[in-house]
C-alpha positions as CSV (number, residue, x, y, z in Angstrom):
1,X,124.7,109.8,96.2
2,X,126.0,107.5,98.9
3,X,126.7,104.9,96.2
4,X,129.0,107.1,94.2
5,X,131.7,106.9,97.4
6,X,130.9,103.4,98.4
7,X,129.8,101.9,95.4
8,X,128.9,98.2,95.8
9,X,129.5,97.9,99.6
10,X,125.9,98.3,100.6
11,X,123.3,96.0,100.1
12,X,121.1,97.3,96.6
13,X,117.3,96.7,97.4
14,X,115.7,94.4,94.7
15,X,111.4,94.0,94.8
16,X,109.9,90.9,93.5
17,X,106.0,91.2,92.9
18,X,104.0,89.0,90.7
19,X,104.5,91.2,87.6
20,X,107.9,92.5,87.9
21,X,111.5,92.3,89.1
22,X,112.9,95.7,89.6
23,X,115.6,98.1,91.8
24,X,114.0,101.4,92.1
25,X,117.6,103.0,93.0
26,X,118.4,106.5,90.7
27,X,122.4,107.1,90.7
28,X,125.2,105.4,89.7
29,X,127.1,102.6,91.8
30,X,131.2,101.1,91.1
31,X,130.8,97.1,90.4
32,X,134.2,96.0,90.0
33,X,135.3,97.7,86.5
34,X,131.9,98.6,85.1
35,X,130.2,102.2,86.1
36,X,126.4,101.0,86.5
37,X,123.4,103.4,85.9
38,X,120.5,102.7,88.3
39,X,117.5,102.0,87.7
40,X,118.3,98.7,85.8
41,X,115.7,97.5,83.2
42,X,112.6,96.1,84.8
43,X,112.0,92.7,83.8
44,X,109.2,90.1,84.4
45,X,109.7,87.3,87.0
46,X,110.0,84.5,84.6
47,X,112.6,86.2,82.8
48,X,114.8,87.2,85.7
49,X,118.0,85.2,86.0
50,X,117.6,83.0,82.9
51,X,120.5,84.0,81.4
52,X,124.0,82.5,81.9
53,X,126.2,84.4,84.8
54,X,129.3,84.9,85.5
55,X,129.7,81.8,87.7
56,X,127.3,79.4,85.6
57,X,124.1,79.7,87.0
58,X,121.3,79.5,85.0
59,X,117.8,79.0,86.6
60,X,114.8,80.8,86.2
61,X,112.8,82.3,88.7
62,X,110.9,80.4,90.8
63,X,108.9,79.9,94.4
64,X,111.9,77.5,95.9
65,X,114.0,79.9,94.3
66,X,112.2,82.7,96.1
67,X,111.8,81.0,99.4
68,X,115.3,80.1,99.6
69,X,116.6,83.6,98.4
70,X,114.8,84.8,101.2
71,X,116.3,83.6,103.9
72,X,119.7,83.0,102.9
73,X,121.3,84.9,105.2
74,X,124.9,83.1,104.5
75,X,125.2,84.5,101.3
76,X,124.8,88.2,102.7
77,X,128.3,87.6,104.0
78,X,131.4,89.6,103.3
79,X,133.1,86.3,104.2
80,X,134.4,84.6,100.2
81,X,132.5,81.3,101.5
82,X,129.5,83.0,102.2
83,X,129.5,84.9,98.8
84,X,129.7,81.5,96.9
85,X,126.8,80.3,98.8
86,X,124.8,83.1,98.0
87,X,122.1,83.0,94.6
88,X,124.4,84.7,91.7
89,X,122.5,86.1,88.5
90,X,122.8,87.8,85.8
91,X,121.0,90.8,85.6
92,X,120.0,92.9,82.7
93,X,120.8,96.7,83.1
94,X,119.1,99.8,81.5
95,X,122.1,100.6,78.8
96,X,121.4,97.2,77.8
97,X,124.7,95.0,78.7
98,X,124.4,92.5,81.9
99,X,126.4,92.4,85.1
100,X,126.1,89.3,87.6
101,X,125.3,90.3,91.2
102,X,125.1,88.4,94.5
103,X,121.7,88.0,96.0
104,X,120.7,87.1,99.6
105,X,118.6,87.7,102.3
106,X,117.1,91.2,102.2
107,X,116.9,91.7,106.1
108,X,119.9,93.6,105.9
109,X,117.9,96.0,104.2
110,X,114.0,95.6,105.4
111,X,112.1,92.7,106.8
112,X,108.9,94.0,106.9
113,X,107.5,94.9,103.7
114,X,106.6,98.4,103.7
115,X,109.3,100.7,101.6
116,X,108.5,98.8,98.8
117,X,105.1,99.5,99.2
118,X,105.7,103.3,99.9
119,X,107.7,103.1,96.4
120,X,104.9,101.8,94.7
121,X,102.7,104.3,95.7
122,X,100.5,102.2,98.0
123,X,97.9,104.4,100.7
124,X,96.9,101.7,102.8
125,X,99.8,99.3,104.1
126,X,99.1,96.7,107.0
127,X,102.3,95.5,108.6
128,X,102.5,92.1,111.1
129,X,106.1,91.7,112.9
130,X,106.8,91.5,116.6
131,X,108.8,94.7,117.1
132,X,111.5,93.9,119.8
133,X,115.0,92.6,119.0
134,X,117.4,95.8,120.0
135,X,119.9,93.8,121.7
136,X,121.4,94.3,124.7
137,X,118.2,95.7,125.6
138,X,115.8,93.3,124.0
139,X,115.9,89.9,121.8
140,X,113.4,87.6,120.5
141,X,113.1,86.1,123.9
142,X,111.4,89.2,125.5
143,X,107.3,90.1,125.2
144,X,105.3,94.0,125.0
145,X,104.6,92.9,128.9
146,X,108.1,93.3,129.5
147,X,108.5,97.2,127.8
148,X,104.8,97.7,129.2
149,X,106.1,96.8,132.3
150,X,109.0,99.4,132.3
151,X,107.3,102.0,129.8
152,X,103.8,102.1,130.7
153,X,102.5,105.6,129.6
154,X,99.4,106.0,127.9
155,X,99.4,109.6,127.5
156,X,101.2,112.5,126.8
157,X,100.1,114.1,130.2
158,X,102.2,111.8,132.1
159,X,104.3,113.4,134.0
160,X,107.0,110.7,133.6
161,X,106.1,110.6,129.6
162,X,109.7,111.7,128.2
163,X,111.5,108.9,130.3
164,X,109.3,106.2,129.9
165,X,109.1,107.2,125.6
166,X,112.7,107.3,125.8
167,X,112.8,103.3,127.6
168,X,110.1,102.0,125.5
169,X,112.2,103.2,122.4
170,X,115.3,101.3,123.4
171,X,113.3,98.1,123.7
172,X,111.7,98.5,119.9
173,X,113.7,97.3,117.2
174,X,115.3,99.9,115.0
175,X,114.4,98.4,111.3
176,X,111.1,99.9,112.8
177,X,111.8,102.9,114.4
178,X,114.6,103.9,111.3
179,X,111.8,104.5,109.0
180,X,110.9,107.5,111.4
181,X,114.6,108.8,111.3
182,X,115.4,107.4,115.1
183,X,118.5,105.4,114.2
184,X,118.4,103.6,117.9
185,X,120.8,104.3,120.8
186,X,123.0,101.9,119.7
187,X,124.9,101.2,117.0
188,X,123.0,99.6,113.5
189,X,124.4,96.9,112.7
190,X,122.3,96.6,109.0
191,X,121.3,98.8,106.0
192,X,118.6,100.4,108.2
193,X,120.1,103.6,108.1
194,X,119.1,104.0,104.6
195,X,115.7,103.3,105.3
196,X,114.0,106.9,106.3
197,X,110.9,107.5,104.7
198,X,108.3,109.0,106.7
199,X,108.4,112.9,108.5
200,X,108.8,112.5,111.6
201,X,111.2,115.2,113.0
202,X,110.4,115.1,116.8
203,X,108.9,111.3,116.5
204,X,105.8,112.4,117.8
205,X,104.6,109.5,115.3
206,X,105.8,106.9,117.5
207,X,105.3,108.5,120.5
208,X,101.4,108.0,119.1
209,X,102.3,104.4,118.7
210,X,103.4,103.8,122.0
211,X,100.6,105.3,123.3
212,X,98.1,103.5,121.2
213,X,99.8,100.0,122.4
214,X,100.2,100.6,126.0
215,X,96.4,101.4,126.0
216,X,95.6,98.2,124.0
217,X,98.0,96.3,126.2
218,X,96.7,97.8,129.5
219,X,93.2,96.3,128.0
220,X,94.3,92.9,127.1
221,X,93.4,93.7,123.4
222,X,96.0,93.1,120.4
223,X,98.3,95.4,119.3
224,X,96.9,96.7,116.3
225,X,97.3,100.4,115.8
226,X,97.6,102.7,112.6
227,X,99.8,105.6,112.2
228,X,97.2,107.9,109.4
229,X,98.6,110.3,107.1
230,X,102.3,109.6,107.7
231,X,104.3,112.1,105.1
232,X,106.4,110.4,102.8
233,X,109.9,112.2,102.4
234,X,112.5,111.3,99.1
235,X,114.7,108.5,99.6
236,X,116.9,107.7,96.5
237,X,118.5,104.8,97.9
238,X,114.8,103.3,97.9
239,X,113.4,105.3,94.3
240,X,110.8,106.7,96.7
241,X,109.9,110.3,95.7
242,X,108.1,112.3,99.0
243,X,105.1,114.5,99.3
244,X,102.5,111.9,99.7
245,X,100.6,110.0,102.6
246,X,100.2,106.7,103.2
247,X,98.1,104.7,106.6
248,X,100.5,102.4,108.1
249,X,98.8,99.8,110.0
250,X,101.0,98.0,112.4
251,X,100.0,94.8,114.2
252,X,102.4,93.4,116.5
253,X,102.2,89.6,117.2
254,X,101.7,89.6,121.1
255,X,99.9,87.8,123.6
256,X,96.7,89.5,124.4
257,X,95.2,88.7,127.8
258,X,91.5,88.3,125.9
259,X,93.3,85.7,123.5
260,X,94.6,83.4,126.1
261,X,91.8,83.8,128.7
262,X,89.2,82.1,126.4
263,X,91.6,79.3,125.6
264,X,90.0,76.1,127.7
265,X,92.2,74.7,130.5
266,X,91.9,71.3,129.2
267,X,94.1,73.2,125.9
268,X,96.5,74.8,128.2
269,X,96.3,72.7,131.5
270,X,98.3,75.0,134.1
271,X,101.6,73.0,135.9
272,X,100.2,71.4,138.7
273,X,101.0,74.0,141.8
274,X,99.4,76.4,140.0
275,X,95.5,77.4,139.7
276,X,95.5,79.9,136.9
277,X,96.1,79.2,133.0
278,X,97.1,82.7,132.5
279,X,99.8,84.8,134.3
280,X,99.8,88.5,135.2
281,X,100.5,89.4,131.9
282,X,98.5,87.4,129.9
283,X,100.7,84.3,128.8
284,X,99.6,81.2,129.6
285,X,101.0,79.2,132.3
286,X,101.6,76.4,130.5
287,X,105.4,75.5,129.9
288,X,104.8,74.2,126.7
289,X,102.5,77.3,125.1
290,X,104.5,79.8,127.7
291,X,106.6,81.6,125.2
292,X,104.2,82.0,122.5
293,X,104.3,83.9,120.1
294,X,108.0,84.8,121.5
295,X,108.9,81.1,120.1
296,X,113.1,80.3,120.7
297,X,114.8,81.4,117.3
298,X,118.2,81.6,118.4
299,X,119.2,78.3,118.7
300,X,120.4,76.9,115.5
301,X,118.2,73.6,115.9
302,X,115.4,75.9,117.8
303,X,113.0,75.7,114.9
304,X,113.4,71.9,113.8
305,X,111.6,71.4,117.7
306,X,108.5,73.2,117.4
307,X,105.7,71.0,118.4
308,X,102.3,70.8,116.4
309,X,100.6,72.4,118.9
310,X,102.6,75.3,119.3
311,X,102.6,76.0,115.4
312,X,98.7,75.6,115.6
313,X,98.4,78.2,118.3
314,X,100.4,80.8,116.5
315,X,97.7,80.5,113.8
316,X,94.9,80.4,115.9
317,X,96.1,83.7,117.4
318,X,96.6,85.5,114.6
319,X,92.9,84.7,112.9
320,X,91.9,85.7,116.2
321,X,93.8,88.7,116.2
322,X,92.0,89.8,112.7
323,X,88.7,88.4,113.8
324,X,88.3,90.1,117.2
325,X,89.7,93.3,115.6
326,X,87.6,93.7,112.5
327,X,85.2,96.0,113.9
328,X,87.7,97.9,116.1
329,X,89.4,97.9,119.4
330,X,89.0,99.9,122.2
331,X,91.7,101.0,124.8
332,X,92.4,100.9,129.0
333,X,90.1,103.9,128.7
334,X,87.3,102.4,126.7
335,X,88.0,105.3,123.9
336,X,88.7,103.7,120.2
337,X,92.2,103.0,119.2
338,X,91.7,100.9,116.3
339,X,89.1,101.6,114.1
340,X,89.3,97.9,113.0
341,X,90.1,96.1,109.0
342,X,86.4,96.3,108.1
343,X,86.8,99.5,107.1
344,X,89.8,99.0,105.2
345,X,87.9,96.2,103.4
346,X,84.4,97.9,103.5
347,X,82.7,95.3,105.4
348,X,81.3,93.9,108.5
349,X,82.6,90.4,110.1
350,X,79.2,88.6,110.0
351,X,80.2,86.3,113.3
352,X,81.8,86.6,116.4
353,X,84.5,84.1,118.1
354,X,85.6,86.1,120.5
């Protein structure tokens, strides 16, 4: 095991569910003195942390707790104030003595959600994240218009398909793209590189994805695609044992052109020089709803600013998202890409709004 040379220098991935707290981790990791056996002992939520720690704190588990767990990125510092900032517990382990760990903001490790599914044995996992972020090439700043724009093949018969894979790939972000075992063309700067878990030797997976969103894109539609029958492979780190298949269904949170072409221009009135609420690729022309759902993160005052309207949007666009795609979507080609969430759900949407 990794852990046995570096012990407690990499992040240990902790799952919190309704019913249960647990690490799914199998080896053995160096915290300070103490040889630790993973997996720990899995406890319930309301249990976890209740007992006294080694620096006093004693609170039980809760949704602030939770919430503010989660996006305490401070305390995932190597720095000594960061570490007393982040949420210390005492944790129960399987040979039945304690040890108190430092807990913080899991996107170190995963964002999205979906190895802890694949370790709990789930088939059908749906997945919402806006997949760019690879700086220098992208950040949040940048839309799929912008890789569409440089990267725009929608088959494999493209005579330019290897280059244009190959620039679409650098624009994707690689907590993505490491679960297929492409590790990015530049350096990681997180845990991600423990994160393989699906088969994917010549990532002819994710050329599929590309394809299947550069032919919703080229239709306006949203970019909702799912990868079927992805192989699970063992990863220890994670307590994920391979041989299995599981549907990944990945919707990233773009602008289609469908979206903000039924929006009224009263919503989105257009500056005054120009005619059109919507630009060439699909974002409305509008300074204030421009950069949605790319909304300014960087900033450290850039989400205190967001107006109503702009938060209200967002949700309207992603009901509409699920709406309009419930019974499928259909590419540049007319040919089905999507087969839609009714038949994940087993039903029909009864309405249409779109």
């Amino acid at each position: 095991s990794i852990r046995d040379k570096y012990g407690g220098n990499l992040p240990m991935p902790y799952v919190f569910t309704p019913d249960v707290v647990q690490n799914m981790y199998s080896g053995n990791v160096q915290v300070r003195k103490k040889m630790i056996q993973f997996p720990e002992k899995n406890v319930r939520p309301f249990e976890w942390g209740s007992q006294k720690g080694l620096y006093g704190k004693k609170n039980r588990f809760s949704v602030e707790f939770l919430a503010s767990m989660s996006t305490n990125f401070v305390g995932s510092s190597v720095t000594i104030p960061g570490q007393f900032l982040a949420d210390l517990r005492n944790i129960p382990l399987s040979d039945g003595t304690e040890v108190s760990q430092r807990f913080a903001d899991g996107g170190t490790s995963d964002l999205m959600g979906i190895i802890p599914l694949v370790s709990r044995g789930t088939k059908n996992i749906i997945s919402v994240y806006i997949f760019n972020q690879n700086p220098p090439v992208t950040s949040f700043d940048n839309t799929y218009a912008d890789i569409y724009n440089v990267a725009n093949a929608t088959s494999l018969d493209d005579p330019d398909f290897d280059e244009k894979f190959q620039e679409w790939i650098k624009h994707i972000n690689p907590r993505i793209t490491a679960l297929f075992g492409f590790f990015n063309v530049y350096k990681i700067n997180h845990a991600n590189i423990m994160n393989h878990v699906f088969r994917d030797p010549n990532v002819d997976r994710l050329k599929e994805l590309m394809i299947k969103y550069n032919s919703l894109f080229g239709a306006g539609e949203p970019l909702i695609a799912t990868l079927n029958d992805l192989e699970v492979i063992d990863n220890p780190f994670w307590g994920i044992k391979g041989g299995k298949t599981i549907n990944l269904t990945l919707m990233y949170f773009n602008m289609p052109k469908k979206f903000s072409e039924c929006v009224p221009k009263e919503v989105v009135p257009p500056p005054a020089e120009v005619k059109s609420t919507v630009d060439r690729d699909g974002r409305f022309t509008n300074e204030e709803f421009h950069r949605i759902p790319e909304l300014p993160v960087d900033g450290f005052f850039d989400a205190l600013v967001y107006t109503n309207a702009q938060v209200n949007m967002m949700g309207y666009l992603g009901s509409w998202m699920v709406n309009h795609s419930w019974d499928g979507l259909k590419g540049h080609d007319g040919k089905l890409v999507f087969e839609g969430f009714g038949p994940m759900f087993g039903s029909k949407k009864s309405t249409s709004t779109s």
